[in-house]
Structures are given as structure tokens and as C-alpha cells.
LOKOL-23306 format. One record per atom (N, C-alpha, C): x, y, z; atom name. Coordinates in Angstrom, 2 decimals. Atoms other than C-alpha are relative to their C-alpha. Example, Ala and Ser with C-alpha at 12.3 -4.5 7.8 and 13.67 -1.06 7.14 Angstrom:
+---------+---------+---------+------+
|      xx |      yy |      zz | atom |
+---------+---------+---------+------+
|    0.89 |   -1.19 |    0.00 |    N |
|   12.30 |   -4.50 |    7.80 |   CA |
|    0.90 |    1.20 |    0.00 |    C |
|   -0.82 |   -1.19 |   -0.06 |    N |
|   13.67 |   -1.06 |    7.14 |   CA |
|   -0.77 |    1.09 |    0.73 |    C |
+---------+---------+---------+------+
END
This chain:
+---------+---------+---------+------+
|      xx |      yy |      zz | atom |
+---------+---------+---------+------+
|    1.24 |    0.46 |   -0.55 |    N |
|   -9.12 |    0.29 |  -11.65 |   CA |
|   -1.16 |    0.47 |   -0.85 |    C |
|    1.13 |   -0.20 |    0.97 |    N |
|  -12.43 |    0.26 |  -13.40 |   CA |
|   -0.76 |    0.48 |    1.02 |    C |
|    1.20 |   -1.20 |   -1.20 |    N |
|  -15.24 |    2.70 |  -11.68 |   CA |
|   -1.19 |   -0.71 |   -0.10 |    C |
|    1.23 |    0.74 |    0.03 |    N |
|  -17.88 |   -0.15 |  -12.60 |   CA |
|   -0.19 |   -0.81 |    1.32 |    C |
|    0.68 |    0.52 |   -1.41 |    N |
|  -20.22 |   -1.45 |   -9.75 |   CA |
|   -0.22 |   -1.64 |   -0.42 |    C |
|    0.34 |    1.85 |   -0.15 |    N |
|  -20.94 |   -5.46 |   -9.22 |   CA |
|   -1.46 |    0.21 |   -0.75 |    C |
|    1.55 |    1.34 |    0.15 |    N |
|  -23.87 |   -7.10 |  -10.52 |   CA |
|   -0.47 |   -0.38 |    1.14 |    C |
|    0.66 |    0.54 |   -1.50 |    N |
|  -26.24 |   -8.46 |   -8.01 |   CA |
|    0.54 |   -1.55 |   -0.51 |    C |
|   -0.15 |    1.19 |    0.00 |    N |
|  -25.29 |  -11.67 |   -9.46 |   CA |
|    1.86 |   -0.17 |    0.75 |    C |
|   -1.13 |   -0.48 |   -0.31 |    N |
|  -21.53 |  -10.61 |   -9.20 |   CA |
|    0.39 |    0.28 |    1.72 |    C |
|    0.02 |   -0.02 |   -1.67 |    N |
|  -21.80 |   -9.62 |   -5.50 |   CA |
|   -0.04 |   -1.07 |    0.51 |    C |
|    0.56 |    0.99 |   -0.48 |    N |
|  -23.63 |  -12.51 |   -4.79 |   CA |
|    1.65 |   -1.48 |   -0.05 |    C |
|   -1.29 |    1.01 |    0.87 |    N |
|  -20.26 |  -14.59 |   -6.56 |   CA |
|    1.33 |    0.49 |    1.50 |    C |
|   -0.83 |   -0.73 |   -0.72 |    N |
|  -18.05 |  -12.40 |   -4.18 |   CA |
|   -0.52 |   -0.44 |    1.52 |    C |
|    0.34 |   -0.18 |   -1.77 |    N |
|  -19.80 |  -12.96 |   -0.61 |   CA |
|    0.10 |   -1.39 |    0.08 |    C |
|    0.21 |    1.46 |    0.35 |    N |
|  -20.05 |  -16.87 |   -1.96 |   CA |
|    2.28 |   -0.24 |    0.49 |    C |
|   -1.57 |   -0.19 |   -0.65 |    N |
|  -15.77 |  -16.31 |   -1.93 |   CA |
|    0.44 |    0.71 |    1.03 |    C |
|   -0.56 |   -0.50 |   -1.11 |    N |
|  -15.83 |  -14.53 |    0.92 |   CA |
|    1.04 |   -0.32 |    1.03 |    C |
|   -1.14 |    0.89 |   -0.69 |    N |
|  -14.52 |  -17.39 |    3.50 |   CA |
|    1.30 |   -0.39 |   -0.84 |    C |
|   -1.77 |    0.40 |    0.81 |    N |
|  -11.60 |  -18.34 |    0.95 |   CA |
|    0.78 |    1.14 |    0.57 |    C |
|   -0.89 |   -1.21 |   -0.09 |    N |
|   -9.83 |  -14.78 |    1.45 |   CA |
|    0.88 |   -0.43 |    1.29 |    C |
|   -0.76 |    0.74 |   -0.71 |    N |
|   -8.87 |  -15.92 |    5.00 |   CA |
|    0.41 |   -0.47 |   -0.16 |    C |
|   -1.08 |    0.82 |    0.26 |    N |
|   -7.85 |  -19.17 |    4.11 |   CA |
|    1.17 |    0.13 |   -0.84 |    C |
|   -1.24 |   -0.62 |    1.21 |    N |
|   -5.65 |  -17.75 |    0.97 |   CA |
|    1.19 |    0.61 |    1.04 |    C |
|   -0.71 |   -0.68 |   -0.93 |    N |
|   -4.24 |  -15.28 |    3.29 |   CA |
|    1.03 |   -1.17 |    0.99 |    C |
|   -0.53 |    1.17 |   -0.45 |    N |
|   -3.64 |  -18.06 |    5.88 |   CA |
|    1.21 |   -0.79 |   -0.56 |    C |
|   -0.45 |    0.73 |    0.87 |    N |
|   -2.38 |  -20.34 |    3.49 |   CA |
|    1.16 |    0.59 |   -0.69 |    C |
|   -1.18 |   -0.45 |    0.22 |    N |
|   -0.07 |  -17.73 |    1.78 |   CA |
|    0.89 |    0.10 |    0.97 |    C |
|   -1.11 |   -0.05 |   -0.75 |    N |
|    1.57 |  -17.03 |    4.79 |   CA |
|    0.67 |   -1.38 |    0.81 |    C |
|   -0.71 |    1.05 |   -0.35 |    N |
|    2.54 |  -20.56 |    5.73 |   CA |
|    0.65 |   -0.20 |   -1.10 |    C |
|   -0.25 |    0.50 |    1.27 |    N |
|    2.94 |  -21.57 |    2.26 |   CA |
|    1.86 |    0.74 |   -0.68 |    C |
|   -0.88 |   -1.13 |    0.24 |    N |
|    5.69 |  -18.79 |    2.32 |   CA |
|    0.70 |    1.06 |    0.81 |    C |
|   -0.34 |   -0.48 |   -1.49 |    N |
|    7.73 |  -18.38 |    5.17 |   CA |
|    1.37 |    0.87 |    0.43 |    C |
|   -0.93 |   -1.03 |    0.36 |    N |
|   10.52 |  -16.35 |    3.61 |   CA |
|   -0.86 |    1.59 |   -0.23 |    C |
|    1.19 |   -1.49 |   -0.05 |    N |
|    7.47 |  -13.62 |    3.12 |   CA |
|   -0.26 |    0.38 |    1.22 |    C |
|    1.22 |   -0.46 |   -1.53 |    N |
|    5.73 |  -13.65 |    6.77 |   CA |
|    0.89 |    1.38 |    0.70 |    C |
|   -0.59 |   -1.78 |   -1.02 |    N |
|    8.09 |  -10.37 |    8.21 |   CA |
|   -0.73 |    0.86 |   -1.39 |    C |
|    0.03 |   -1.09 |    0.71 |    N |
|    7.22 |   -8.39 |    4.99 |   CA |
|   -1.60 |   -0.30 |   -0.53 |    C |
|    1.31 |    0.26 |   -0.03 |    N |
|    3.47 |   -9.99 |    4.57 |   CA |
|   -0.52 |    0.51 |    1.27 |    C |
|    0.27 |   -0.77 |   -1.40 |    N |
|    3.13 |   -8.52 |    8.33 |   CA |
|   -0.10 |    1.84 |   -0.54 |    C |
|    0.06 |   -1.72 |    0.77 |    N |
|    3.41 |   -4.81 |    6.74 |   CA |
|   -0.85 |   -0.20 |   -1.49 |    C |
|    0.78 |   -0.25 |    0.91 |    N |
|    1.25 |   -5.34 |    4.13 |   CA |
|   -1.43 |   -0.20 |    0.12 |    C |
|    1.18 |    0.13 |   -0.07 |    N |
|   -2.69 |   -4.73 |    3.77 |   CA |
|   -0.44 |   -0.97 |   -0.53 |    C |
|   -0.07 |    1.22 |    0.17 |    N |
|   -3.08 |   -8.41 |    2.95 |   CA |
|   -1.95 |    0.08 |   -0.16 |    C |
|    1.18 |    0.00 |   -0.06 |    N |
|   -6.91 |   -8.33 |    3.48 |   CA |
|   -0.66 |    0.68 |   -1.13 |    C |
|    1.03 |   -0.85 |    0.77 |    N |
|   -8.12 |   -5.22 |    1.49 |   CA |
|    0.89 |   -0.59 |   -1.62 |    C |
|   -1.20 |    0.66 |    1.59 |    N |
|   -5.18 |   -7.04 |   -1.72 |   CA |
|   -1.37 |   -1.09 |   -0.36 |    C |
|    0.98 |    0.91 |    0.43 |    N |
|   -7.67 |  -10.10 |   -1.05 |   CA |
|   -1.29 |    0.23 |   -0.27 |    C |
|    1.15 |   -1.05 |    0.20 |    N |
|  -10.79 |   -7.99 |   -1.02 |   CA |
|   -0.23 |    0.52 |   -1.36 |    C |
|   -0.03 |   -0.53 |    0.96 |    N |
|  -10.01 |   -6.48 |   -3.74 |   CA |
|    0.50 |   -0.50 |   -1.40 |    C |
|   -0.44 |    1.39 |    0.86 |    N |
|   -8.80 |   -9.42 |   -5.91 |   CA |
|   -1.09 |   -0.68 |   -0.30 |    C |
|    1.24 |    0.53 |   -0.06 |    N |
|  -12.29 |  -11.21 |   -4.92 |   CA |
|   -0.86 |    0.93 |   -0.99 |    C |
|    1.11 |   -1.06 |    0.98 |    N |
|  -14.28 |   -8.20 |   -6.85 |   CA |
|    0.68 |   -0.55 |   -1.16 |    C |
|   -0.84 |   -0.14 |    1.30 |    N |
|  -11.82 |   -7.83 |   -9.66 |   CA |
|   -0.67 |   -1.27 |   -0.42 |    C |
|    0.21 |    1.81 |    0.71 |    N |
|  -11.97 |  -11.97 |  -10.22 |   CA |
|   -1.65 |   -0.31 |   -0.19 |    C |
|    2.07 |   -0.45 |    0.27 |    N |
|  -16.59 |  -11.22 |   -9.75 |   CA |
|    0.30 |    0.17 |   -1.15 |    C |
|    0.27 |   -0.63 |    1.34 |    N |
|  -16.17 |   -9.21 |  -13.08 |   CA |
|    0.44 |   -0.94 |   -0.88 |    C |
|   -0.29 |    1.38 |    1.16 |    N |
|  -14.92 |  -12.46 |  -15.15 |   CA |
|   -0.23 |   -0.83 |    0.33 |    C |
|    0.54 |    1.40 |   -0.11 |    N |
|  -16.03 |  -15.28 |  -13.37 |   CA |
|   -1.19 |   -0.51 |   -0.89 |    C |
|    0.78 |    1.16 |    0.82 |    N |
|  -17.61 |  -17.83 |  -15.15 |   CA |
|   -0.44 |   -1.59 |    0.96 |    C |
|    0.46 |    1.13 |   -0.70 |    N |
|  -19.65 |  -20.77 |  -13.27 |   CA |
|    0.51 |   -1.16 |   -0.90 |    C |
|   -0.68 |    1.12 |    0.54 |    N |
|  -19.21 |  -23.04 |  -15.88 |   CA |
|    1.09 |   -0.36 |   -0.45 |    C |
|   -1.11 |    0.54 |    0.85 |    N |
|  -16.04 |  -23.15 |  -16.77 |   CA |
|    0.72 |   -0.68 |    1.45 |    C |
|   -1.13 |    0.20 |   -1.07 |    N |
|  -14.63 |  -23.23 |  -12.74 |   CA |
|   -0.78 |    0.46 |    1.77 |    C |
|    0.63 |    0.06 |   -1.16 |    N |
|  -15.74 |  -23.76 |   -8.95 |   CA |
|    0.67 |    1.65 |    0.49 |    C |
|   -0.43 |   -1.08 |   -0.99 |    N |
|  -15.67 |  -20.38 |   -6.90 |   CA |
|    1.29 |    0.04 |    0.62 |    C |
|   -1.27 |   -0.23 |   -0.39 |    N |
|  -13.09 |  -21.55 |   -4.92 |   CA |
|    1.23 |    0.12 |   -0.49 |    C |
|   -1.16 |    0.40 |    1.30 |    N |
|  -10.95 |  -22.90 |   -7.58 |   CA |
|    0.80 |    1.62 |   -0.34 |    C |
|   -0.40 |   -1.22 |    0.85 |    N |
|  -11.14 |  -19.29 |   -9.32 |   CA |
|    0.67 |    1.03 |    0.59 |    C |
|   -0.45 |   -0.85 |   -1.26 |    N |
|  -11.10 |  -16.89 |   -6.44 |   CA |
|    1.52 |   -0.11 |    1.00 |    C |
|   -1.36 |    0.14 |   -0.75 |    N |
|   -8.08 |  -18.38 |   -4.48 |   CA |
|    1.03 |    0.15 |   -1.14 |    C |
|   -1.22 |   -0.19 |    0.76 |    N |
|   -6.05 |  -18.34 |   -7.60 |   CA |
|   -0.14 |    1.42 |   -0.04 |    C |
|   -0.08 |   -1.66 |   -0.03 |    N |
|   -7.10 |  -14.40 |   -8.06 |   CA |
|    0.89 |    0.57 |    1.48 |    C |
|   -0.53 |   -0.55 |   -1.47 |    N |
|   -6.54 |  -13.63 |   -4.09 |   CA |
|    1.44 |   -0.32 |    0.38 |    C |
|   -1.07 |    0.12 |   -0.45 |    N |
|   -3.31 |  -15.56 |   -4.33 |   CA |
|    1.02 |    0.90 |   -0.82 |    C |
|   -0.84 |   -0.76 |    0.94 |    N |
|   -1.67 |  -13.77 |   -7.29 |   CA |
|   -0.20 |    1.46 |    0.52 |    C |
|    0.46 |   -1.08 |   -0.26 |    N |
|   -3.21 |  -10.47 |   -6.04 |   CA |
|    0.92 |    0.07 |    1.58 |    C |
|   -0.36 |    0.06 |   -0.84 |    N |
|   -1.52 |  -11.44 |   -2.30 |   CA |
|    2.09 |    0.31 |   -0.25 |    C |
|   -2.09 |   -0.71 |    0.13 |    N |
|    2.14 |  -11.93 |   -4.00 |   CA |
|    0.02 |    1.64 |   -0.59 |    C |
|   -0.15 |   -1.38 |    0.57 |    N |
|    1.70 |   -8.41 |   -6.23 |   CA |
|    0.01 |    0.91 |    1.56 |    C |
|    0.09 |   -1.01 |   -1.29 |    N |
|    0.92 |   -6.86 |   -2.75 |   CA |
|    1.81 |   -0.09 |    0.57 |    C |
|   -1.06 |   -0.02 |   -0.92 |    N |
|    4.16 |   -8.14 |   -1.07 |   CA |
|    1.09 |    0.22 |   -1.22 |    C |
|   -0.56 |   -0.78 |    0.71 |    N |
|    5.74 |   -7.66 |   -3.97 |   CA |
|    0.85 |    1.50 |   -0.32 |    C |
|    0.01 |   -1.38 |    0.39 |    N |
|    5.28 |   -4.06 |   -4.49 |   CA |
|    0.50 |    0.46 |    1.42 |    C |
|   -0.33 |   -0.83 |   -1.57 |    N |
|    5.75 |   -3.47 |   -0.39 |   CA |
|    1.91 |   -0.44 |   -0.03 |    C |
|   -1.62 |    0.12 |   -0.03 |    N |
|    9.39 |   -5.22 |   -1.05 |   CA |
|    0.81 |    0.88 |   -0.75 |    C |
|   -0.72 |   -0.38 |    0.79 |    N |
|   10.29 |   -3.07 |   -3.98 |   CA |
|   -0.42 |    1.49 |    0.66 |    C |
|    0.03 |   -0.85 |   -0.72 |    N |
|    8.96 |   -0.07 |   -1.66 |   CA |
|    1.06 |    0.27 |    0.81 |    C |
|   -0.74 |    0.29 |   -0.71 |    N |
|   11.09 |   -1.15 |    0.80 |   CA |
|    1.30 |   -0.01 |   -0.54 |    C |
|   -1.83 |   -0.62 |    0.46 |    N |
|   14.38 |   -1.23 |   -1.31 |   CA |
|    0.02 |    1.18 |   -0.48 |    C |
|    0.00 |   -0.79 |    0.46 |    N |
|   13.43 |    1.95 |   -2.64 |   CA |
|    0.25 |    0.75 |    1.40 |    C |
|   -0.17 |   -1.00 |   -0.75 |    N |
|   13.37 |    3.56 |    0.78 |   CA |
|    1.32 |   -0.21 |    0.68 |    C |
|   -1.63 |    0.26 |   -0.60 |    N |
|   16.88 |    1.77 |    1.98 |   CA |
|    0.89 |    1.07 |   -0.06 |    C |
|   -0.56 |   -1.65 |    0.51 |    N |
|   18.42 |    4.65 |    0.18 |   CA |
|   -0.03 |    1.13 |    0.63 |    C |
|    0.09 |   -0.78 |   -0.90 |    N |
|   17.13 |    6.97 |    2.31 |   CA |
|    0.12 |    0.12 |    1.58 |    C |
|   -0.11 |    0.51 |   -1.50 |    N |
|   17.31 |    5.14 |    5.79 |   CA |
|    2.03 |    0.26 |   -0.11 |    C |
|   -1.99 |   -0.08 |    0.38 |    N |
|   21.57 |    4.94 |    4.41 |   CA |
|    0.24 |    1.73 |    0.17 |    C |
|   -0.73 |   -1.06 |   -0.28 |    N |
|   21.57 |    8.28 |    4.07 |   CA |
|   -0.06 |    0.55 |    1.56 |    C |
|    0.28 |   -0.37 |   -1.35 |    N |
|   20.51 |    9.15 |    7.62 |   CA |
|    0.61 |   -0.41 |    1.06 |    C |
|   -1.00 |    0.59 |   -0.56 |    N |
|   22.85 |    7.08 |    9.04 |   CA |
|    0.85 |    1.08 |    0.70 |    C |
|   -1.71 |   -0.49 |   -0.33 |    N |
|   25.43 |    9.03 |   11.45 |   CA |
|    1.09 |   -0.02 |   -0.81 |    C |
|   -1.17 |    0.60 |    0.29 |    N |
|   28.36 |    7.15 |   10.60 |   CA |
|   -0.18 |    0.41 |   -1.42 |    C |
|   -0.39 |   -0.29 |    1.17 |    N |
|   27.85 |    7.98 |    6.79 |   CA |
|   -0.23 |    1.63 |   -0.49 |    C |
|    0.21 |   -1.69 |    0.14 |    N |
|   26.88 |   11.71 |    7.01 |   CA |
|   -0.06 |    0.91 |    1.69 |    C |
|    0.16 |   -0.52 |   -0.68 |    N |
|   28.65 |   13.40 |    9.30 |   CA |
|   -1.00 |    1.92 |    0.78 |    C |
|    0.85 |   -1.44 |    0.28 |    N |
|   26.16 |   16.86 |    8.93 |   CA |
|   -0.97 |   -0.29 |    0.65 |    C |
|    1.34 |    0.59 |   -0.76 |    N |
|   23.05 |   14.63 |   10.78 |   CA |
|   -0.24 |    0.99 |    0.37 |    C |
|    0.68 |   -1.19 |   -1.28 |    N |
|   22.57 |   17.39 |   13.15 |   CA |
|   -0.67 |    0.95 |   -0.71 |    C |
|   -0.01 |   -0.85 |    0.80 |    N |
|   22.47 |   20.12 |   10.81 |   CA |
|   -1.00 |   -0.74 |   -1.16 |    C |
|    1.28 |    0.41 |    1.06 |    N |
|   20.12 |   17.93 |    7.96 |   CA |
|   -1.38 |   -0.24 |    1.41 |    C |
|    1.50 |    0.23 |   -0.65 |    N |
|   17.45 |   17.20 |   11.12 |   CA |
|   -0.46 |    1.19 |    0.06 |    C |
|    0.50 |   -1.58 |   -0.35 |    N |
|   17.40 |   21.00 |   11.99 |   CA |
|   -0.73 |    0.46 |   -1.58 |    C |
|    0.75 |   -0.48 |    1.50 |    N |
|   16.96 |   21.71 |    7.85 |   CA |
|   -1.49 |   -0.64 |   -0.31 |    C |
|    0.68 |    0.72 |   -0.07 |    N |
|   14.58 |   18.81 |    8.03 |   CA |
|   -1.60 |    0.12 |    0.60 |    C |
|    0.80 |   -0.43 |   -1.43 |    N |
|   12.51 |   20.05 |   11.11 |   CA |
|   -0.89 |    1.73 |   -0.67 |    C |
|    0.56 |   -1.74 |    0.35 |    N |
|   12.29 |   23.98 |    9.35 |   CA |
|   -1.05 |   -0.29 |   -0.93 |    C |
|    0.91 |    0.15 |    0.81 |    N |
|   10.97 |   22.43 |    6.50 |   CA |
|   -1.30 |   -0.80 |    0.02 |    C |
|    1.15 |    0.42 |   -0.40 |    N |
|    8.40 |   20.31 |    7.95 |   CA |
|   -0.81 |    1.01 |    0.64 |    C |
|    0.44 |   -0.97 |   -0.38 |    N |
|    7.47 |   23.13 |    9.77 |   CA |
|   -1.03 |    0.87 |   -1.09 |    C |
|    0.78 |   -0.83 |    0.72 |    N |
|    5.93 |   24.61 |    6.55 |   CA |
|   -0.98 |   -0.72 |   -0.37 |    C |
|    1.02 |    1.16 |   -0.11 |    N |
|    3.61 |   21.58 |    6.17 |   CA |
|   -1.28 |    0.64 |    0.63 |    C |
|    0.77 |    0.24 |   -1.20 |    N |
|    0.38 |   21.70 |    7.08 |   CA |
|   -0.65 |   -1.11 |    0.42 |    C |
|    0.20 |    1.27 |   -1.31 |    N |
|   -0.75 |   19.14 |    9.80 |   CA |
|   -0.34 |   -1.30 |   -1.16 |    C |
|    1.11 |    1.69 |    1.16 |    N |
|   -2.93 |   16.84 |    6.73 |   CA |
|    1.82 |   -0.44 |   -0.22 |    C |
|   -1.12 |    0.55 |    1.16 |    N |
|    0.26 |   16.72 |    4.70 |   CA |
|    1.21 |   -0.70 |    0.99 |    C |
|   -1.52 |    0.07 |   -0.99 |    N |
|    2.89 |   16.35 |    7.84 |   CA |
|   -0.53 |   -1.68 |    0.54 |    C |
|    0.62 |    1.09 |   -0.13 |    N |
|    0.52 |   13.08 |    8.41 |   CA |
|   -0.10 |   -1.13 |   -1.12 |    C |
|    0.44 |    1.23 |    0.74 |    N |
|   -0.01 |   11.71 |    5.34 |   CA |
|    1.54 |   -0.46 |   -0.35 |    C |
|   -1.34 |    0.42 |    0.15 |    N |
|    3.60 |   12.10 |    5.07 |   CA |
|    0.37 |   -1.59 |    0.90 |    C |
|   -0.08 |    1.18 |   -1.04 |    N |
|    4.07 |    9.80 |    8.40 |   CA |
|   -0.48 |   -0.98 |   -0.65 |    C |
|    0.23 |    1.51 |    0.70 |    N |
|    1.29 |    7.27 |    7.01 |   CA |
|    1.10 |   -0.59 |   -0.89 |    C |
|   -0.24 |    0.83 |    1.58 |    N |
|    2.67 |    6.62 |    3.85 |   CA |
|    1.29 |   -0.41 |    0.59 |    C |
|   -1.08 |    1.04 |    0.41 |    N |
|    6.04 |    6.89 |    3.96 |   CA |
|    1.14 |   -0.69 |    1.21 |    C |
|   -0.57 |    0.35 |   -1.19 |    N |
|    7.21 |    6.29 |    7.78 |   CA |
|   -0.86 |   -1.32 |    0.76 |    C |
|    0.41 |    0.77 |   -0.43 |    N |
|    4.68 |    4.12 |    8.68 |   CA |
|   -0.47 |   -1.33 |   -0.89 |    C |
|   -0.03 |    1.12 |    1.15 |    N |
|    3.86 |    2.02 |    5.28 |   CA |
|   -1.07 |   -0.56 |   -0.25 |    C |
|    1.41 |    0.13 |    0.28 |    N |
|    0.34 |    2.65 |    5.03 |   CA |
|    0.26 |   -0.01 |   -1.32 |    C |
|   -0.08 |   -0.43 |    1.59 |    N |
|   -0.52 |    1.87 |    1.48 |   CA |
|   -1.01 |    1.41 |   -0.80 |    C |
|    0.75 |   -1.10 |    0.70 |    N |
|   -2.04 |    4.44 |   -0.82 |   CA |
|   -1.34 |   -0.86 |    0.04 |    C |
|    1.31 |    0.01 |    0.00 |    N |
|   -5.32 |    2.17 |   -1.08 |   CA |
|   -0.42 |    0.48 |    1.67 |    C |
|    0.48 |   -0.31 |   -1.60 |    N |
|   -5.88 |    2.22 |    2.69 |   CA |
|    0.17 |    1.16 |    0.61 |    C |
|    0.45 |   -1.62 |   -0.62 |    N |
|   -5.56 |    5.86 |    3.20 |   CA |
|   -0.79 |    0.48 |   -0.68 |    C |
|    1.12 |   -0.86 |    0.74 |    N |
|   -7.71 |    6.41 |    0.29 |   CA |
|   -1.45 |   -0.23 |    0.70 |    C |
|    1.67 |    0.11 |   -0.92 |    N |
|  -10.53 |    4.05 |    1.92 |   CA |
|    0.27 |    0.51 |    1.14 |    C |
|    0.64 |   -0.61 |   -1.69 |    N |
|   -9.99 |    6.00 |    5.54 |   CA |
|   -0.59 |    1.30 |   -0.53 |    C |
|    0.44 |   -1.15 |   -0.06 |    N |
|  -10.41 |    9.34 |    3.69 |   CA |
|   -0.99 |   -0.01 |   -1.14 |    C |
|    1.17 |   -0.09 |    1.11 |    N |
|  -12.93 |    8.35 |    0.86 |   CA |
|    0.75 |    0.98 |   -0.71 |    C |
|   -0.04 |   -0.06 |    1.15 |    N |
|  -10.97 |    9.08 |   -1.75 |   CA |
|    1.26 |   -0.99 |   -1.09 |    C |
|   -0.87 |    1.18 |    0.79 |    N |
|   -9.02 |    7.49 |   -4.88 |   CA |
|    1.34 |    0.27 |    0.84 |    C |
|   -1.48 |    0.13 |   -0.50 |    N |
|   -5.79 |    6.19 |   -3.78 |   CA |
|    1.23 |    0.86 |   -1.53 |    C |
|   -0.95 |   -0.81 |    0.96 |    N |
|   -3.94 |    8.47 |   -7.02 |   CA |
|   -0.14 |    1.37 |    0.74 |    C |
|    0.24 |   -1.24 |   -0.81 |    N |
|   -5.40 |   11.51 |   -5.28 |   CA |
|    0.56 |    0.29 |    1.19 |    C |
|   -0.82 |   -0.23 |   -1.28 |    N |
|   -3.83 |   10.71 |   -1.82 |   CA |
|    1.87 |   -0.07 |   -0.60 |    C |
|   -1.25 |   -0.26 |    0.60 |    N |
|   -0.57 |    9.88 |   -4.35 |   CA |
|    0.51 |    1.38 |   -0.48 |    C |
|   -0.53 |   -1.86 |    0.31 |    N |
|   -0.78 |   13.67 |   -5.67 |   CA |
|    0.09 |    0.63 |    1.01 |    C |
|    0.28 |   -0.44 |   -1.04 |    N |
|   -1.47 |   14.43 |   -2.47 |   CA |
|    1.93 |   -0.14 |    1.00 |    C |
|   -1.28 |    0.24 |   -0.17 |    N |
|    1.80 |   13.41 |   -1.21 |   CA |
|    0.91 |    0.29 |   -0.97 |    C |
|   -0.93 |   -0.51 |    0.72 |    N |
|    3.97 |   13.90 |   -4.02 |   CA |
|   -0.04 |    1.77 |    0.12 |    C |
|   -0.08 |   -1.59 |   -0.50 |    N |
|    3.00 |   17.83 |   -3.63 |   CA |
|    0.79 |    0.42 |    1.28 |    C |
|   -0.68 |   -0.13 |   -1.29 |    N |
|    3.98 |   17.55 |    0.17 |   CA |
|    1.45 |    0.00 |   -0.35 |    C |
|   -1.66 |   -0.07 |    0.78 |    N |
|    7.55 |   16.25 |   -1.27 |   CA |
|   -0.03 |    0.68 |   -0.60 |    C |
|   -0.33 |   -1.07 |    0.34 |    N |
|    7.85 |   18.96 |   -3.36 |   CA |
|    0.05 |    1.47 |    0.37 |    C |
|   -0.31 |   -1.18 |   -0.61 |    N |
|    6.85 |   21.56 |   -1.40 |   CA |
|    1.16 |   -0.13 |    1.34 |    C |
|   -0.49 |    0.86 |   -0.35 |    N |
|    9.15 |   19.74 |    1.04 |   CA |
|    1.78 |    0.34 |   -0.73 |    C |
|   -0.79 |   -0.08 |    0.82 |    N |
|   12.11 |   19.72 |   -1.51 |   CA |
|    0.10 |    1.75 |   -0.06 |    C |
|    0.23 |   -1.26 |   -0.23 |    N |
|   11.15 |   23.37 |   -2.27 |   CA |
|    0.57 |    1.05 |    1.02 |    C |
|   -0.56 |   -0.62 |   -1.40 |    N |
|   11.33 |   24.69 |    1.20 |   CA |
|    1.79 |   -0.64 |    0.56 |    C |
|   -1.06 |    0.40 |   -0.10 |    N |
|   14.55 |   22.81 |    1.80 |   CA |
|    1.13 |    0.87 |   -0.51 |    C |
|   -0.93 |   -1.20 |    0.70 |    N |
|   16.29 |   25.13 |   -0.98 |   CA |
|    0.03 |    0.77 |    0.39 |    C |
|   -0.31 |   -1.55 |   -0.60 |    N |
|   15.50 |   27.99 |    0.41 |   CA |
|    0.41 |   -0.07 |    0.83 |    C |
|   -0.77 |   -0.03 |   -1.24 |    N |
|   16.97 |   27.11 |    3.78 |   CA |
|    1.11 |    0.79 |    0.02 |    C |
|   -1.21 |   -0.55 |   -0.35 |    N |
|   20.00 |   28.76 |    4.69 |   CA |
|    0.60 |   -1.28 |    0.59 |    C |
+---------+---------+---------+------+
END
């Protein structure tokens, strides 16, 4: 992401595409009806939001109508979102398998190890844990609730897993 602010003309280009974002949105999810369970878990809005700026900083009037430009940004910007939440999603399969009963009989004994080591958490981290990776908040949308970059709430979490990992070893 670039740390540069809009243009007043640029803004002005952006609030002009404002109504499209809905319809895109809209429109992707009919348009794409093998997506709509895994477009339901994704921040679909702040993808189009944030597609609309991005596409401000290169628009060109004369070459292409607002809508024209903008819905192609918001739509490519809409698949990368569901995209990335699908390849999230097979990444965490792995871990839902292991937790399984039936494939590890020890369950009891990993929740208790599980439980000690959350225990060393404190409350932020035992949360952002939940958001992120139990509930499938994305990293932008916890950055905009806590005002800050979404890499920072990523270090922010990766530390938790490690201290996490960490505490785990030492268990008995």
C-alpha cells in the first residue's frame, strides 16, 4: 500500500464511484454463485472501498467512463479478496484435521496443553487470536477497528503464535 492521500480531484473521482461498489458487490455475488458461502466471510465492502481509491490514483477521464473503470478495479479487487479468504481457508483445514477426535486420540490432553498455554496470553493477544484466526476477521479490518496498519496487527499475531508455540514446549 502506498501512504499517499487523494487529490481533491481524486476523492471527488471516488465518491462519483461510490454507488457502483454496491452494485459490483451485488453483481459479483450473483454473477458467481459457486462463491456466495465463501463471499459471505469476506470483507467484500472495505476490498471494494479500497479498490475504488487505489483505481482514483490512475484514473484517467479521457481515456474511460467512471463506471467503466471503477467496476473493473472493484471487481478484480472482489475476486483477490475471496481468493485469498479460500486459500486461508485451505490453509487452516490442516488444523481443523488435526483436532478431530477420531484422528488424534490425545484431544483431551492437547485442549488441557492448549488451555495452559493460552493462559499465558494476555487478553489483547487471546482476542486478536479469536478475530483473526477463529473468527476470519481480516487483517485490514482489525487494523481499521484499532487504527493501525494491518502488518502491525500481522506481527501482532504472529508473536502471540510464537509465544503460543513457546509456552507449549515448556509444558509438561
Amino acid at each position: 500500500m502506498t501512504g499517499r492521500r487523494l487529490t481533491a480531484e481524486q476523492q471527488g473521482y471516488v465518491e462519483k464511484a461510490a454507488p457502483v461498489i454496491q452494485a459490483c458487490i451485488a453483481a459479483f455475488i450473483l454473477k458467481n454463485p459457486d462463491l456466495r458461502d465463501l463471499a459471505k466471510r469476506c470483507d467484500l465492502e472495505a476490498a471494494a472501498e479500497q479498490a475504488a481509491c487505489l483505481a482514483a490514483l490512475t484514473y484517467d477521464p479521457a481515456k474511460s467512463g467512471i463506471s467503466a473503470y471503477f467496476s473493473t478495479a472493484i471487481r478484480r479487487a472482489l475476486f483477490k479478496e475471496v481468493q485469498a479468504r479460500q486459500r486461508h481457508e485451505r490453509r487452516m483445514l490442516a488444523a481443523w484435521e488435526i483436532c478431530k477426535p477420531t484422528l488424534n486420540p490425545h484431544i483431551e490432553r492437547m485442549k488441557r496443553r492448549a488451555a495452559q498455554a493460552l493462559q499465558m496470553l494476555s487478553p489483547y493477544e487471546k482476542q486478536l487470536l479469536q478475530d483473526h484466526v477463529v473468527d476470519g476477521v481480516t487483517l485490514e479490518r482489525l487494523g481499521r477497528e484499532q487504527n493501525l496498519d494491518r502488518r502491525i496487527i500481522r506481527k501482532q499475531i504472529n508473536r502471540a503464535i510464537d509465544r503460543l508455540r513457546e509456552a507449549e514446549r515448556d509444558l509438561p
